[in-house]
N, C-alpha and C positions, 0 to 999 in steps of 0.2 A: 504494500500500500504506500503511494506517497505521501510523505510529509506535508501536511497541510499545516497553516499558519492560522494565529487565531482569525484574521483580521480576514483569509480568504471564506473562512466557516461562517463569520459572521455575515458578509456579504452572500454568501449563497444562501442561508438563511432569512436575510431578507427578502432574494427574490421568489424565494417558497413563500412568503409571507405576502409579496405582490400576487402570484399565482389564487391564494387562496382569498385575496381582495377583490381581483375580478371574478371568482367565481362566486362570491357572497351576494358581489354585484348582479350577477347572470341569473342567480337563484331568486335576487330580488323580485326580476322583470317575469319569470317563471311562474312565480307565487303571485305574481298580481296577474298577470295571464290566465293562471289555473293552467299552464301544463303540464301537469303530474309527470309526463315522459320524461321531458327536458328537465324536470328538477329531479328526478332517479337518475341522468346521465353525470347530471353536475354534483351531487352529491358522491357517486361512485370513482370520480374523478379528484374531488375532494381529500376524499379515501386514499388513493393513490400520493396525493400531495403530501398531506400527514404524517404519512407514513416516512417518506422522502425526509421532511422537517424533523421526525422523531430521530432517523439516524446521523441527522446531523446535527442534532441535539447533542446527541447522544458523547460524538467527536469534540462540541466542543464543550462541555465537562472534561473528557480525557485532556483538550489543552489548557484547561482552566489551569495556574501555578506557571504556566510558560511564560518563556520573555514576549512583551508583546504586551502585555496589560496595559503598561504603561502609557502604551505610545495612543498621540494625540487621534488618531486612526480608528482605532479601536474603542476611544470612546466617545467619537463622532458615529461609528457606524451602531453603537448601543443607543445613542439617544435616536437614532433615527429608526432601529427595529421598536425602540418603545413606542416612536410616534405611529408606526405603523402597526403595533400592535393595539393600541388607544383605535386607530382606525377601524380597524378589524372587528375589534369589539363592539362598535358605534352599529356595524354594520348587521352582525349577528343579531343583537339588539331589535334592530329593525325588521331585521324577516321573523322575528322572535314575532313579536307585537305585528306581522300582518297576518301570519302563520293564525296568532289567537283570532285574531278581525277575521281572517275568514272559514276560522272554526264557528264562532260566534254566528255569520249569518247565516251558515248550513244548520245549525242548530234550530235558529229561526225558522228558515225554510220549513224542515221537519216538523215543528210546531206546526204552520201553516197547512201540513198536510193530514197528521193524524189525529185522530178522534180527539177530542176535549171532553172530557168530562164535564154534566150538569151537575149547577148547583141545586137543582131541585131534587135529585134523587133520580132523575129517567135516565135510562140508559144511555151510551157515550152514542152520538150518531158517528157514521163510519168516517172516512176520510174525505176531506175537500177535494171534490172531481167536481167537474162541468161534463153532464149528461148531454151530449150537440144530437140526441134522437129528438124528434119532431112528432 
């Protein structure tokens, strides 16, 4: 394996970090679409990425104590994975909270369609259909 340096892990780490910012992005436009496909593609791609960011997680732990801390490089490229991690999170967030919103109006919906219960005691009438026989 070659010797890698912190400051090369850190940067490749970032651009896992971009990868999984446009795909947060993609899954956004998905979820407000409603296309379940495209958001099983971008999720399973997601996967893929993660996976990638964990093992170079992983490397740089093993170079953490290396020379190279110091340098002014390396901790230009940590403030700018935190700002891209702050980003990330902004984003999750948000497919978070539409993910709910459009759990919420399917719930609705369903409401809209199944029996309600009377409050007078008679039985629940069946479900909201439009009979179009004449």
């Amino acid at each position: 394996m070659t010797e890698w340096t912190l400051s090369f892990i850190l940067r490749e780490i970032g651009s896992a970090i971009d990868k999984l910012i446009d795909l947060a992005e993609k899954k956004s436009e998905a979820i407000v679409d409603g296309d379940i496909d495209r958001l099983n593609e971008l999720t399973a791609e997601e996967g893929v990425v993660s996976r990638s960011l964990a093992s170079l997680e992983d490397e740089r732990i093993r170079l953490m104590g290396s020379t190279g801390e110091d340098d002014p490089e390396v901790e230009q490229l940590r403030q700018s994975l935190r700002e891209k991690a702050d980003k990330m999170k902004a984003l999750n967030e948000r497919n978070q909270e539409l993910l709910k919103q459009g759990l919420r109006l399917v719930e609705f919906e369903l409401k809209l369609l199944m029996p309600q219960p009377s409050y007078k005691g008679t039985p629940a009438k069946g479900p909201v259909v439009f009979d179009h026989k004449v």
